[in-house]
C-alpha positions in Angstrom: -17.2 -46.4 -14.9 -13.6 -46.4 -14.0 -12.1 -45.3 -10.4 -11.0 -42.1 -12.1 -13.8 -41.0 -13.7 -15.9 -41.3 -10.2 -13.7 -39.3 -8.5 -13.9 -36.7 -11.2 -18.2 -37.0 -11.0 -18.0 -37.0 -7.3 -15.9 -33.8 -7.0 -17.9 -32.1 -9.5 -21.1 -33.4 -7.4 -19.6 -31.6 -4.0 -18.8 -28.1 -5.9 -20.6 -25.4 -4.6 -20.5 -22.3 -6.0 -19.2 -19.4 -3.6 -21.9 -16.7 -3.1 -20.8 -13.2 -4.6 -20.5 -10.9 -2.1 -20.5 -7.0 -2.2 -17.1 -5.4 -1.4 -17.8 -1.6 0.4 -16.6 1.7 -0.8 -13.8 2.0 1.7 -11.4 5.2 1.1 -8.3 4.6 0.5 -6.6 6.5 3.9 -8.1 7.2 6.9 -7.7 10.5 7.2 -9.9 12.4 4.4 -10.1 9.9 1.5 -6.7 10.9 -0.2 -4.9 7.6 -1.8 -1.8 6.7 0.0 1.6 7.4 -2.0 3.7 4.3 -2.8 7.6 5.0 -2.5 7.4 5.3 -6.0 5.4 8.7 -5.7 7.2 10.0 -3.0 10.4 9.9 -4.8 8.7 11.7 -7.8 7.5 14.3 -5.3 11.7 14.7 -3.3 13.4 13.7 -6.6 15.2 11.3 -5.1 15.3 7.4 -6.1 12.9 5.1 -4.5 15.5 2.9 -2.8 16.2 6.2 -0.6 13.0 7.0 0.5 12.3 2.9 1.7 15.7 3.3 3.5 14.8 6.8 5.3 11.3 4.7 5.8 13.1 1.6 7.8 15.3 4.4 9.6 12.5 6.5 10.6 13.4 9.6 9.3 10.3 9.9 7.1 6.6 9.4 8.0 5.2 6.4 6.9 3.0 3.2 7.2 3.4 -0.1 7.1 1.2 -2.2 5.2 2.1 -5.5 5.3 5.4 -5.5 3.8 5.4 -2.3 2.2 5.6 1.3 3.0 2.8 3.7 2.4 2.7 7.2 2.8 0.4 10.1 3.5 0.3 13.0 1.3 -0.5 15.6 4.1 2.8 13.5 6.5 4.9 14.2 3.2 3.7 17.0 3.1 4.1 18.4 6.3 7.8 16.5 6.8 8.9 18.3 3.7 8.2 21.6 5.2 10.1 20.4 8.4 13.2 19.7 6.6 13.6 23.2 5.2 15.8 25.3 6.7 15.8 29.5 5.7 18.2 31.0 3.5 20.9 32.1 5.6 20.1 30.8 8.7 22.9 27.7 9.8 
């Protein structure tokens, strides 16, 4: 038996075979099991592009989360930031 054929018997021989293990129903936000919006979403819901709404995101001036490297959003924060921004017919 060649060198390289012993390493290839001896790494096979030390494989061990990861137990599977169960991942738990976890919802996908916090708050009542709503999915998070992607920027994506969110710029579907204002009509705008998504590049806007990650800008406003960086800038503060919508709601969001950070997940790592991207921005989530809550439907009820959209939601309720929309509202915000409205301002009555008439009234400057």
């Amino acid at each position: 038996m060649s060198l390289r054929n012993s390493r290839k018997v001896k790494a096979e021989q030390s494989f061990k075979p990861v137990p599977s293990v169960s991942i738990p129903d976890i919802p996908d936000s916090q708050s009542n099991g709503t999915r998070l919006l992607t920027p994506d979403d969110v710029a579907s819901i204002l009509g705008t592009s998504r590049l806007f709404v990650i800008r406003k995101s960086r800038a503060g001036k919508i709601p969001a989360l950070k997940v790592g490297k991207v921005y989530r959003y809550r439907p009820e924060s959209i939601q309720a930031w929309t509202a915000a921004q409205e301002n009555p017919v008439g009234v400057q």
